[in-house]
N, C-alpha and C positions, 0 to 999 in steps of 0.2 A: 504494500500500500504506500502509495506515494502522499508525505507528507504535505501538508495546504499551509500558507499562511491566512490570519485574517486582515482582510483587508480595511483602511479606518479611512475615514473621511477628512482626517485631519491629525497635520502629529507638529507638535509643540517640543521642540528643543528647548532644556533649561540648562545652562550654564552652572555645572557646578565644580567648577576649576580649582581644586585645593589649596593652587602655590598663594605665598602671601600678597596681598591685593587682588584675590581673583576674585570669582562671582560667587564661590564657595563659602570664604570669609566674610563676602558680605550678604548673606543669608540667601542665597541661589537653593539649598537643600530644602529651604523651610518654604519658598516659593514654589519648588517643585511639590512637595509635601500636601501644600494649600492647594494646588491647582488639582493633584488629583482626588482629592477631598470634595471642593468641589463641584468638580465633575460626574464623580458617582454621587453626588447628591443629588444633582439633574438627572441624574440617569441615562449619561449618555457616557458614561467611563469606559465602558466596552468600544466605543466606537470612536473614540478619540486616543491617538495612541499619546502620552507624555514620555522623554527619556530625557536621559541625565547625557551631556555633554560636557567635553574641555572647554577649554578655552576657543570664543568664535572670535576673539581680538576687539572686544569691547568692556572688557574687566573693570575699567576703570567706569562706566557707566552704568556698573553694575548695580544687582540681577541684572542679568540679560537674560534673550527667549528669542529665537526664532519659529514662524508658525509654516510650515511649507501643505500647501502647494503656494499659497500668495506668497512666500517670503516676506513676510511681514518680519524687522527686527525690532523686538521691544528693549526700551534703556530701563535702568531705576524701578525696576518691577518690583511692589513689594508686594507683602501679602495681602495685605487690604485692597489691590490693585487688581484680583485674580476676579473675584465676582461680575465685575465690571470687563473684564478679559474673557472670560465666558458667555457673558449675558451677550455684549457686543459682536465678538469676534467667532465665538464657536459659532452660537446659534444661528444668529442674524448675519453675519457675514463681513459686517462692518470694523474695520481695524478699529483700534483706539488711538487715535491721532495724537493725543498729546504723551504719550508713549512710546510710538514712532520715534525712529534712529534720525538723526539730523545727520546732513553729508559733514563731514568731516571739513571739508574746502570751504562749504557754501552754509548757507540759514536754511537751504530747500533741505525737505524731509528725500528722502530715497524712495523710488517709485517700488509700489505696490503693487502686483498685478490680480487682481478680485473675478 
């Protein structure tokens, strides 16, 4: 029998990078923690995949979170931040703009493809 994966409609990278200054140190684990908390409290934790990541080179903006398929990158994500990260982003489909990675060069946010 050949093994299946299940497939999710959405998977959430959280930053939890242990070196000192990473997104580990600055509560990335407890962000992951809350999000899939959460998520199986909607009930939809089955269908949203979360995983623990290194470093995506935004530590210092930390929590970080990447949302793929949109590549959505969230800065300063904290735990109070997740409800509103769900309610917006999982459900409804809409990023949470003030969240959003600013370009590094520029004031413009980094495009989002929804």
């Amino acid at each position: 029998m050949k093994p299946t994966m299940k497939p999710y409609y959405l998977h959430l990278f959280v930053c939890t990078d242990p070196k000192p200054g990473g997104c580990g140190e600055r509560g990335g684990e407890e962000v992951r923690k809350r999000l899939k908390e959460e998520l199986d409290a909607r009930g939809i934790g089955m269908e949203v995949r979360v995983s623990r990541c290194g470093s995506i080179g935004l530590c210092k903006f930390g929590p970080a979170m990447v949302a793929y398929p949109e590549g959505a990158w969230y800065v300063h994500v904290q735990p109070g931040d997740i409800p509103e990260i769900v309610e917006q982003h999982v459900i409804h489909g809409r990023p949470v703009e003030r969240l959003l990675v600013h370009s590094l060069q520029t004031s413009h946010k980094l495009p989002v493809e929804v």
